[in-house]
Structure formats: structure tokens, C-alpha cells
C-alpha positions as CSV (number, residue, x, y, z in Angstrom):
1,X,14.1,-9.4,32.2
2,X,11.3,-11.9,31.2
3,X,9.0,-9.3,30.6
4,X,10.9,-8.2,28.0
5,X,11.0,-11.4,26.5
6,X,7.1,-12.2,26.8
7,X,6.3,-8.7,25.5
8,X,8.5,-9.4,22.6
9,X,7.2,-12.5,21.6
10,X,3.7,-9.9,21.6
11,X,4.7,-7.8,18.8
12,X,3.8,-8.1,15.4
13,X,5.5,-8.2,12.7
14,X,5.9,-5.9,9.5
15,X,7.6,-7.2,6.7
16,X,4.6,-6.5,3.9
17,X,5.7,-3.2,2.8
18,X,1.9,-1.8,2.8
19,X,1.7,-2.5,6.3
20,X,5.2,-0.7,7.2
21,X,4.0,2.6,5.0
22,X,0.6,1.8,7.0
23,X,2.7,2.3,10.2
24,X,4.8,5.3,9.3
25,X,2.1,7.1,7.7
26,X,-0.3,6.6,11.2
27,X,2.7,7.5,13.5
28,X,3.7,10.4,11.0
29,X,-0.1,11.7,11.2
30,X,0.1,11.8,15.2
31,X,2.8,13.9,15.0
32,X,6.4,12.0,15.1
33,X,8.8,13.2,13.3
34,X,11.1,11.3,10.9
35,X,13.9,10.9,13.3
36,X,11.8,9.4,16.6
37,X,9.5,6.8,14.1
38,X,12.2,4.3,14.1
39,X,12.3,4.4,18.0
40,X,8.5,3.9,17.8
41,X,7.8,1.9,15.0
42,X,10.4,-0.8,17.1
43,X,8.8,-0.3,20.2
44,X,5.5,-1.7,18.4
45,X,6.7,-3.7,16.1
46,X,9.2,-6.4,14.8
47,X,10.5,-4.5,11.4
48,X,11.6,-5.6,8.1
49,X,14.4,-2.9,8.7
50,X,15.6,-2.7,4.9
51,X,11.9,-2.2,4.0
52,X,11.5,0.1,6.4
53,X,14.5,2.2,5.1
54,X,13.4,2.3,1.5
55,X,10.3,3.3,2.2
56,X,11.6,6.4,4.2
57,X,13.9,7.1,1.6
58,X,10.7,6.9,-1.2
59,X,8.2,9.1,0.9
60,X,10.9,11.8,2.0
């Protein structure tokens, strides 16, 4: 369980929403597809998650 912690404390954060479209628009361009990016993009990264969902919404 502390390596989950220690990792966590390793991710950066998104809450600028050009960095979040950054981060879809890579992940979308290696081929995930809408419904696995939030599974990613949280893997990678702490997310603003209301950001996150407007720009979805935008872009779709």
C-alpha cells in the first residue's frame, strides 16, 4: 500500500484547462477512445474532473 501512496504524491496535476485538452488530445492521438481516457488520464494524472468533463463535452 505505500507505493501507492508515494506514486501518488508523483503525479501531476491538471487543473489549467490547456493542459487537460493537451492531455486528451495526446492520449486521443495514440489511439484511446473516449470511454478508456478517463481511466488513463487518472492513472497519469491528478484531474480537475469538472474541467475535464466540459472539455469532453466541448470536443465531442
Amino acid at each position: 500500500m505505500q507505493n501507492i501512496v508515494e506514486d501518488d504524491c508523483l503525479k501531476p496535476r491538471l487543473t489549467e484547462r490547456v493542459d487537460i485538452f493537451t492531455a486528451v488530445t495526446i492520449l486521443r492521438s495514440r489511439g484511446y477512445e473516449r470511454e478508456d481516457l478517463i481511466t488513463e488520464i487518472t492513472r497519469l494524472f491528478f484531474v480537475d474532473l469538472d474541467e475535464y468533463n466540459d472539455i469532453l463535452r466541448r470536443i465531442s
